[in-house]
N, C-alpha and C positions, 0 to 999 in steps of 0.2 A: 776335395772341394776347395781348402784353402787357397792350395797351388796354383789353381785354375786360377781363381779370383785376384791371386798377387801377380799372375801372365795377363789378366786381361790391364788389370792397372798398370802394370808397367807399359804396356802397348801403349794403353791412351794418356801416360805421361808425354813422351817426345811429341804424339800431334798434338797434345792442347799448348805445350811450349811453343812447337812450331807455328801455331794456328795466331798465338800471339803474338811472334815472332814477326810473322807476315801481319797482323793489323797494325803494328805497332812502325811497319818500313811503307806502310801503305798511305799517300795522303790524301787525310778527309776531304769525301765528297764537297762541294761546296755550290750551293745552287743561287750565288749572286746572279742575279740580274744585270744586264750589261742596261747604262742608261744613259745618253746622251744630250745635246742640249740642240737645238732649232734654234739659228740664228736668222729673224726672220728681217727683209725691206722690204718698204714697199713703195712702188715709187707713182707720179705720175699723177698725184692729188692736185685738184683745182685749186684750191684751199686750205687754209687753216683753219677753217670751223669747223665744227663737231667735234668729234674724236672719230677712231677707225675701230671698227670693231671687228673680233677676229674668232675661227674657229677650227680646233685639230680634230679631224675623223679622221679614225681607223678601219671602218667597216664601208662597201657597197653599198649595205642593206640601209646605214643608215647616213651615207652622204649625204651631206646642204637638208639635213632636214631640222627641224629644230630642237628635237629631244637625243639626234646627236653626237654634237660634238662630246670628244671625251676630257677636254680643255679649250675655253673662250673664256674673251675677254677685252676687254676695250683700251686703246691707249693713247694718247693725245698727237696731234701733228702738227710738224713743223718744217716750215719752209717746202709745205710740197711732197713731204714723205715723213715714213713711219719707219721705226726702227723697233725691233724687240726681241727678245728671247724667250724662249718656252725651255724650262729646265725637267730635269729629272727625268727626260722621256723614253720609257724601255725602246728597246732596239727594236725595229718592226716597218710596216710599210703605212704610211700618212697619208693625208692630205689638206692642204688649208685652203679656207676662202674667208676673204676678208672683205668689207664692206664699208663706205666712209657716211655715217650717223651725219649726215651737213647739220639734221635742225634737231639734234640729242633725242630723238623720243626712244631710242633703245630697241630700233628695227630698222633693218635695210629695206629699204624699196624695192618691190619683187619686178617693176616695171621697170624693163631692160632701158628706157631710153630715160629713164630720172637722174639728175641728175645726183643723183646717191651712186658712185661709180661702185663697180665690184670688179672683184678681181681672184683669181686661186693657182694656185701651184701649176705650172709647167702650163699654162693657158696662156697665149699673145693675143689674145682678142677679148669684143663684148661678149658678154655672155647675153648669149639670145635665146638659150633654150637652158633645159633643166642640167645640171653639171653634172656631168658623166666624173666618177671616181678612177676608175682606167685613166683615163686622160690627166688626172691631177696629182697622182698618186705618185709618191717621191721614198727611198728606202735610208731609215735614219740604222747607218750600222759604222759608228764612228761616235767620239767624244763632242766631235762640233762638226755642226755640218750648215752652212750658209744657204738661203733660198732669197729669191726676189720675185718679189710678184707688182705685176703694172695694173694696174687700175683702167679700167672704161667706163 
């Protein structure tokens, strides 16, 4: 019974060495997050008054609606355009719309011919109807990635 027992241990010496051997030439998983940064313009402002206000969807379900974006935010303008960046952004597929606040109340004007211009990702026109996210949607899979959006 002993013999047995010093055969079976010697057996499962070499593979727990080797078992080590192998996790120890193995390199650790690592589940970083790749994260980028949206360097965002925006051009085509009537004005310097108000500020421009801005927002990042990631989903269809919940484009241009108000609960949303998954980052907004407001930023001042000058000479006619807007300049900014959105950091830390996991790699994945986006879209932005942005909106110029003329008289600050912290809402874009839903009525396409207000002079409150809007504007979003990969659109060259007014937006006359509801934003279709297909149409605005931009893939952030790089460390810095530039966008320009024109205003109507």
């Amino acid at each position: 019974m002993m013999r047995a027992g010093r055969r079976m241990l010697r057996g499962a010496v070499p593979w727990g060495v080797a078992g080590s051997l192998l996790l120890a030439l193995t390199p650790p998983s690592t589940s970083v997050e790749m994260k980028g940064e949206i360097q965002v313009r925006v051009v085509g402002l009537r004005s310097d008054d108000g500020e421009l206000r801005w927002g990042l969807y990631n989903r269809k379900e919940t484009f241009a609606t108000k609960d949303g974006p998954i980052a907004k935010g407001a930023r001042p303008i000058r000479n006619g355009q807007c300049a900014f960046a959105i950091a830390d952004v996991p790699y994945g597929t986006y879209a932005i719309i942005v909106g110029h606040d003329v008289n600050r109340d912290g809402k874009i004007s839903q009525n396409p011919f207000s002079s409150e211009l809007k504007g979003m990702t990969n659109h060259s026109g007014k937006i006359l109807s509801f934003p279709d996210f297909d149409q605005a949607k931009f893939r952030l899979d790089r460390a810095h990635l530039a966008v320009e959006i024109r205003v109507y």
